[in-house]
ZAPA-746599 format. One record per atom (N, C-alpha, C): residue number from 1; residue in one letter; chain; atom name; x, z, y. Coordinates in Angstrom, 3 decimals, m for minus. Each point is the difference from the previous one (the first is absolute). Last residue first. Layout:
N
(NUM,"A","A","CA",(X,Z,Y))
...
This chain:
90
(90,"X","A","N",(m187.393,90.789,m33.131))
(90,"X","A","CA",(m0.842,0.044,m1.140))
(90,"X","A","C",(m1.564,m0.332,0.154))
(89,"X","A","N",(4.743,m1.063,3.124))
(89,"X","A","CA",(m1.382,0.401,0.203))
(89,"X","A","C",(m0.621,0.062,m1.484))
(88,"X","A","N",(4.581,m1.288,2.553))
(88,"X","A","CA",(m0.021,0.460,m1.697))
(88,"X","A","C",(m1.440,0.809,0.267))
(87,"X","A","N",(2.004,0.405,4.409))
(87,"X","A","CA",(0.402,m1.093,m1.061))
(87,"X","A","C",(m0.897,0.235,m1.387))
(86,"X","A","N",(0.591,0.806,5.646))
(86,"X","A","CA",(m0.451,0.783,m1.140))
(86,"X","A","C",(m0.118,m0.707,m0.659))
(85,"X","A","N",(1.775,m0.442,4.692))
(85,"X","A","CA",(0.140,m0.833,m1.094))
(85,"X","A","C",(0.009,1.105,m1.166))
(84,"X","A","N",(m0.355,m0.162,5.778))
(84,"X","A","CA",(0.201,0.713,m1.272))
(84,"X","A","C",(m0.731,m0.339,m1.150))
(83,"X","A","N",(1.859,m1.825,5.386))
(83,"X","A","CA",(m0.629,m0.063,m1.364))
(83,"X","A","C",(0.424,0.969,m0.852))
(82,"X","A","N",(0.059,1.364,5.598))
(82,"X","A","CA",(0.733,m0.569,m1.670))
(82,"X","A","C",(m0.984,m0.545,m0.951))
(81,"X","A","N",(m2.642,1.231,4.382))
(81,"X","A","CA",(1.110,0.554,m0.776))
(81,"X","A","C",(0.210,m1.189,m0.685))
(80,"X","A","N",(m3.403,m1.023,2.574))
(80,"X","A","CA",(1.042,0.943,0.795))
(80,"X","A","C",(0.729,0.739,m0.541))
(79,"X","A","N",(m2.909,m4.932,m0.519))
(79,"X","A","CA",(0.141,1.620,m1.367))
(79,"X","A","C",(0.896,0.812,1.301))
(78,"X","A","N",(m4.577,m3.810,m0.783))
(78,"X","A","CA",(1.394,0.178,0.566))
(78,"X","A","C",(0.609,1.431,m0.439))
(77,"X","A","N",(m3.058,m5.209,m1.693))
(77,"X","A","CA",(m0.061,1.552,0.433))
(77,"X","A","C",(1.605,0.495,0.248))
(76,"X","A","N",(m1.947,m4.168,1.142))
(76,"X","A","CA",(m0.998,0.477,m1.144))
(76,"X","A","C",(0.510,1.102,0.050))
(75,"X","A","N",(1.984,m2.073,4.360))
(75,"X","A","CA",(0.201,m0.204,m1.695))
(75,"X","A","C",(m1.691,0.635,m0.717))
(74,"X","A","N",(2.081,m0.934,5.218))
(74,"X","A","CA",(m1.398,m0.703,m0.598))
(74,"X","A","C",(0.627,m0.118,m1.871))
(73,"X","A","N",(2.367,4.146,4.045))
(73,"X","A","CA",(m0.548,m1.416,m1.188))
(73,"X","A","C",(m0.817,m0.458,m0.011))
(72,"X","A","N",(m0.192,2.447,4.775))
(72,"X","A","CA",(0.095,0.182,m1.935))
(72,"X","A","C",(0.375,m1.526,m0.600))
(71,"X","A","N",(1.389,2.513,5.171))
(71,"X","A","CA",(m0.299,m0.955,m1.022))
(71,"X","A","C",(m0.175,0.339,m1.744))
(70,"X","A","N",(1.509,2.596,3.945))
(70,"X","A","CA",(m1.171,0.002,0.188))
(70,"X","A","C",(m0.812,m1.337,m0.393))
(69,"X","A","N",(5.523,m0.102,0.699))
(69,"X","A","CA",(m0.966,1.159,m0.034))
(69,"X","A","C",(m1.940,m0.116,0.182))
(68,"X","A","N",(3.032,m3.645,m2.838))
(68,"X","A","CA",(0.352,0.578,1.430))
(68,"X","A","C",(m0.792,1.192,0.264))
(67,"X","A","N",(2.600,m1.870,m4.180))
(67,"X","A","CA",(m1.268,0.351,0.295))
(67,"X","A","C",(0.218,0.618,1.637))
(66,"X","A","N",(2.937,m3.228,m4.104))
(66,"X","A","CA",(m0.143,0.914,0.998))
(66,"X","A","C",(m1.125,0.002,0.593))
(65,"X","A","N",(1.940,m0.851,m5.019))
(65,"X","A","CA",(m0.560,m0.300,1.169))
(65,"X","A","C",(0.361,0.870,0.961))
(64,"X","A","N",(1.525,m1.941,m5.031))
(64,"X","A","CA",(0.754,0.598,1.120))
(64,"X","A","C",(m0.976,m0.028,1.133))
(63,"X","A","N",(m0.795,m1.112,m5.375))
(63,"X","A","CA",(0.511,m0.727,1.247))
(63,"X","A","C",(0.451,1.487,1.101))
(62,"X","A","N",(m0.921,m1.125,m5.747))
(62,"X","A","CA",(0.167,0.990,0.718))
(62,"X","A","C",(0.911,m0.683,1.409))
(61,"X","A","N",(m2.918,m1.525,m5.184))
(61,"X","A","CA",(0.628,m0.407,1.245))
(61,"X","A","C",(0.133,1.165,1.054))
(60,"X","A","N",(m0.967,m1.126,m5.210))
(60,"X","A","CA",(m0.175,0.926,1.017))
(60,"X","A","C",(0.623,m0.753,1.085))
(59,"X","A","N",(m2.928,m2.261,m4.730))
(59,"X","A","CA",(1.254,0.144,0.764))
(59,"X","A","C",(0.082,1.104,0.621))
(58,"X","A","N",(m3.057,m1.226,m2.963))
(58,"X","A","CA",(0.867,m1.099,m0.633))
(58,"X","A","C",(1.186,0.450,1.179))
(57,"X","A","N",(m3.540,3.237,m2.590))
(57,"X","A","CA",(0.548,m0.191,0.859))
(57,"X","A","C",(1.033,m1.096,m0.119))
(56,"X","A","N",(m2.665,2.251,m3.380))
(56,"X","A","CA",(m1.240,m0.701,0.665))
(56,"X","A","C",(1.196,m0.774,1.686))
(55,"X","A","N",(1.387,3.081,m3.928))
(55,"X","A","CA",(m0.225,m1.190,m0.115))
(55,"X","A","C",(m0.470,m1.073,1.175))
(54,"X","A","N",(m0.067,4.948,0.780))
(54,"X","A","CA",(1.108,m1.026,0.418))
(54,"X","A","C",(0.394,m1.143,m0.769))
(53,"X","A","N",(m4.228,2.332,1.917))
(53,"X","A","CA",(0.458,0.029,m1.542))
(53,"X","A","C",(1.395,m0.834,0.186))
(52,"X","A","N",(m2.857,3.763,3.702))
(52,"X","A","CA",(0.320,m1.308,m0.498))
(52,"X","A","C",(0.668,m0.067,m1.326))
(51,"X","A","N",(m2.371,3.353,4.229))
(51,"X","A","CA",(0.735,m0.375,m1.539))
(51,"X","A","C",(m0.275,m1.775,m0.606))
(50,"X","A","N",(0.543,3.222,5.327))
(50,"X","A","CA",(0.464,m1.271,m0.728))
(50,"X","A","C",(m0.121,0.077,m1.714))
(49,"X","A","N",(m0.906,3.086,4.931))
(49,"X","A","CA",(0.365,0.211,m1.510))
(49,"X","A","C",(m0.364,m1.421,m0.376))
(48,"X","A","N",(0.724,2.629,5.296))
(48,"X","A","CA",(m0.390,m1.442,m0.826))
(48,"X","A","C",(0.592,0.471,m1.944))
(47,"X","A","N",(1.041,3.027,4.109))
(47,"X","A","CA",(m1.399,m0.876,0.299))
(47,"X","A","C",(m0.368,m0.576,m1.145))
(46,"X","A","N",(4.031,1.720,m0.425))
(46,"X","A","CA",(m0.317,1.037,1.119))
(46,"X","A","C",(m1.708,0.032,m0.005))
(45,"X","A","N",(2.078,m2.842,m3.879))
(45,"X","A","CA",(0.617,0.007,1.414))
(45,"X","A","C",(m0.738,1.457,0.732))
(44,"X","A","N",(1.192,m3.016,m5.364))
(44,"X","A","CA",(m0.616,0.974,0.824))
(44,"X","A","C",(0.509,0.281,1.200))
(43,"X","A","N",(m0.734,m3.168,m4.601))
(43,"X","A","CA",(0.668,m0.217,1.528))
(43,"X","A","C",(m1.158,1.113,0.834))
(42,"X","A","N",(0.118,m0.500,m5.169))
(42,"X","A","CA",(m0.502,0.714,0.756))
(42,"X","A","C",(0.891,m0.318,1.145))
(41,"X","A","N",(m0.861,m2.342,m5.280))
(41,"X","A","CA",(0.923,0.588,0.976))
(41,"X","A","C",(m0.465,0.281,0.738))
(40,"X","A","N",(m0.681,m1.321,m5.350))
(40,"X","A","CA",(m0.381,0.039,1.530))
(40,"X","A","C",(0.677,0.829,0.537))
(39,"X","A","N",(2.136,m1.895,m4.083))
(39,"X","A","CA",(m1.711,0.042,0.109))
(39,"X","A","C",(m0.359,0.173,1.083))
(38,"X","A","N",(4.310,m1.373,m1.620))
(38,"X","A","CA",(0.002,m0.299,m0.300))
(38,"X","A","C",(m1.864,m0.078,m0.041))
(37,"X","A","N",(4.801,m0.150,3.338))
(37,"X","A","CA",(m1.349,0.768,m0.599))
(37,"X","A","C",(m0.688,m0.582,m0.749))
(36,"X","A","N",(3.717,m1.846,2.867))
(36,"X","A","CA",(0.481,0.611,m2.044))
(36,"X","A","C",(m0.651,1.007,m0.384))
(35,"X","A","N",(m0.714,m2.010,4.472))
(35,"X","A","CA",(0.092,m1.045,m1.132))
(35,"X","A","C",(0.182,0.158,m1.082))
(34,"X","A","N",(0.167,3.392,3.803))
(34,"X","A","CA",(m1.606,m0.763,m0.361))
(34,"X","A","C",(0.188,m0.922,m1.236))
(33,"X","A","N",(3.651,1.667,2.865))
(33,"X","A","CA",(m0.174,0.628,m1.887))
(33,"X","A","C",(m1.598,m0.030,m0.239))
(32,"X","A","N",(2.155,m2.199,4.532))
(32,"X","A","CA",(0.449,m0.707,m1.560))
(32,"X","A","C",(m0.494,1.098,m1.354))
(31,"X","A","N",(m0.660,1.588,4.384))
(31,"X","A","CA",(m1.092,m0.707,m0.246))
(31,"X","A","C",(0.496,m0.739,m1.252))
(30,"X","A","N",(3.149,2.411,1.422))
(30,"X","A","CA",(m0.930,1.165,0.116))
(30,"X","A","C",(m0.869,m1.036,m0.966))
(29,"X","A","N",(3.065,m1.664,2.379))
(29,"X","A","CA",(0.916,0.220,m1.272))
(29,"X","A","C",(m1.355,0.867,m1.103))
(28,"X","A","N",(m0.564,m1.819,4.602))
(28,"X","A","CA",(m0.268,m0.689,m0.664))
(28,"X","A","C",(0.842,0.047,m1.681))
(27,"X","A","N",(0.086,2.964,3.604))
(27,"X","A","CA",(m1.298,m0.378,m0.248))
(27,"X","A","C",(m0.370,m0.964,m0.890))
(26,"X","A","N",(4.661,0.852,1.881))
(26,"X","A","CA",(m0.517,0.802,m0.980))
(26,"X","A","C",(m1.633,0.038,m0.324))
(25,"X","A","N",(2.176,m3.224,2.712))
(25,"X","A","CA",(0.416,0.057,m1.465))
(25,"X","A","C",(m1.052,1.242,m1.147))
(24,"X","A","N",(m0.698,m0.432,4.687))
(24,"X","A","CA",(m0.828,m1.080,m0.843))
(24,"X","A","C",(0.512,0.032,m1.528))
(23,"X","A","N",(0.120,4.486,2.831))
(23,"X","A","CA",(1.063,m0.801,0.191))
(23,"X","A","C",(m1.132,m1.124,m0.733))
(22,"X","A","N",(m2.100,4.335,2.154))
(22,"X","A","CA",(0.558,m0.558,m1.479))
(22,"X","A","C",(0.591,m1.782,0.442))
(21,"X","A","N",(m3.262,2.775,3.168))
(21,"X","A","CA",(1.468,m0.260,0.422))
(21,"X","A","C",(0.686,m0.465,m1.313))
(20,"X","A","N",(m5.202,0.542,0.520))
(20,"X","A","CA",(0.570,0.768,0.211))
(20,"X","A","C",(1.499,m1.065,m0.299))
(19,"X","A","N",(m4.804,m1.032,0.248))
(19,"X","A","CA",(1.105,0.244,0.882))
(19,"X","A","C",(0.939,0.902,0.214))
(18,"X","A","N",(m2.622,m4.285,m2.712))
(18,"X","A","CA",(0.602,1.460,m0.846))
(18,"X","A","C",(0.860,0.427,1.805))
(17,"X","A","N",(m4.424,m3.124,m2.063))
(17,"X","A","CA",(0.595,0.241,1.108))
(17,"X","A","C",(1.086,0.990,m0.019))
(16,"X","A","N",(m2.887,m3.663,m3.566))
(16,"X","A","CA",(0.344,1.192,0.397))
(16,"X","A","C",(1.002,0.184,1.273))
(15,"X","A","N",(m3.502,m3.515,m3.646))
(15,"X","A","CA",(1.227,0.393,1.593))
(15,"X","A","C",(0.009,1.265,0.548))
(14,"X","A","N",(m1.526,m3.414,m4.543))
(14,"X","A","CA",(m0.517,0.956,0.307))
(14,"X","A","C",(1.321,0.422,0.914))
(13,"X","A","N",(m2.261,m5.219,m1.353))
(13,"X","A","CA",(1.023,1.455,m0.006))
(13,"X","A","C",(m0.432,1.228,0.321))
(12,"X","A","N",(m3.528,m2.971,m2.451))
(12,"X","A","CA",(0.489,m0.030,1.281))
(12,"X","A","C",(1.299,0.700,m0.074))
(11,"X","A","N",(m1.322,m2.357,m4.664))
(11,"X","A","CA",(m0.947,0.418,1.007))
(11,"X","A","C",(0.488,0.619,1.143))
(10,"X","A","N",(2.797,m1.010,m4.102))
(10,"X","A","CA",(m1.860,m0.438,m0.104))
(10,"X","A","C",(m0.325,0.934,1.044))
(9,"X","A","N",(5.186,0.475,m0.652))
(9,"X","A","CA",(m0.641,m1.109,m0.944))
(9,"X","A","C",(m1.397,m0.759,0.337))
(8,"X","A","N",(1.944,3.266,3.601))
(8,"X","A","CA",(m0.324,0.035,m1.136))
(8,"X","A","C",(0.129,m1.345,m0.676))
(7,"X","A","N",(3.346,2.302,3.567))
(7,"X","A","CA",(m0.982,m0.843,0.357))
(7,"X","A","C",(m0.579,m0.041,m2.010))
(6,"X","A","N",(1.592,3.429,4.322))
(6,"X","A","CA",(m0.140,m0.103,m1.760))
(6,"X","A","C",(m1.218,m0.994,0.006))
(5,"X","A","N",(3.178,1.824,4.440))
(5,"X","A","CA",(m1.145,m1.158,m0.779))
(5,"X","A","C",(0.204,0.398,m1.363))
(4,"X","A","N",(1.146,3.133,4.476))
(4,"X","A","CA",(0.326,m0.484,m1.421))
(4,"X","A","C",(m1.298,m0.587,m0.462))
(3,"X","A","N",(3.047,1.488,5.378))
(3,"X","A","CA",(m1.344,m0.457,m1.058))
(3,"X","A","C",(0.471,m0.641,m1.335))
(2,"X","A","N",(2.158,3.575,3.435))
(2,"X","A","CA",(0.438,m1.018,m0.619))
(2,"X","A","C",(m1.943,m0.283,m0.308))
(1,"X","A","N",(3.161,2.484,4.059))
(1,"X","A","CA",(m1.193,m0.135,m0.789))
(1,"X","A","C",(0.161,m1.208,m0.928))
């Protein structure tokens, strides 16, 4: 299970729970094409939809957890699939 910080410029991070198995590299190869958007973006999960302006983002951070059985995160919101990264929003 990974957790992902998108930490903003102005105002709280926004934390995501990703449990599905995707390597850190590759998650985090994923989350790098947030930066070379140029209008809004859609972090989409199983559960959870994310739009955001990727100006608006000063960092990502992607950690490594472990979850014991019959424990929840204490995140803001959580996702049981993959990120899926819809780009280029009109």
């Amino acid at each position: 299970m990974k957790r992902i910080v998108i930490s903003l410029k102005c105002g709280e991070s926004i934390n995501l729970i990703d449990q599905d198995e995707t390597l850190s590299q590759n998650l985090l190869e994923q989350l790098s094409s947030l930066f070379s958007i140029n209008s809004v973006s859609i972090l989409k999960t199983k559960t959870t939809s994310v739009i955001i302006r990727p100006s608006d983002i000063s960092s990502i951070s992607v950690e490594d957890i472990e979850m014991e059985e019959n424990t929840t995160p204490s995140q803001k919101v959580e996702s049981e699939q993959p990120v899926d990264i819809i780009t280029d929003m009109d």
